[in-house]
Phi, psi and omega in degrees: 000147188280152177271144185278147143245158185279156166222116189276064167305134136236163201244154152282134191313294206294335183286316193293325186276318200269299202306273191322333185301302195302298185297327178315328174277355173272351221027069201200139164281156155352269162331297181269030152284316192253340157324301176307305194286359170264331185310287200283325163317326160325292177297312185280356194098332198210175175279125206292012173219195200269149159260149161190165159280104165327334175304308206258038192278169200295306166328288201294320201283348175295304179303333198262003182278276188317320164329277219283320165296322129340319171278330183280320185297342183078353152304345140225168183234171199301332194291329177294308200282017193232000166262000000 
């Protein structure tokens, strides 16, 4: 067996608490939850999903086009997009 070390991380309480809820349902603790996401960041090279911002998604950035077009057009006014 490889040998182990402690590793000292911090969480946001609430994140740490939802987290462990979740793996428990997986039947795993914590500690192996970030073994698995270091394992497989490994084999693939990179971080095993996509990261992003929600903001600059395809969807928000369409709406927020439209928004702005609308607005420049005077069909609605700043004071509306702001309730």
């Amino acid at each position: 067996m490889s040998e182990t070390i402690n590793v000292t991380i911090r969480l946001d309480k609430n994140v740490k608490e939802n987290a462990e809820k979740l793996f428990h349902d997986f039947g795993m603790n914590l500690s192996t939850a970030v073994n698995i996401f270091a394992r497989q960041a490994l084999r693939e090279g990179k971080i095993p999903f996509e990261i992003y911002d929600p903001f600059y998604s395809e969807k928000n950035q369409a709406r927020l086009a439209r928004s702005i077009a609308d607005a420049e057009s005077g069909k609605i006014t700043v004071h509306e997009l702001l309730k």
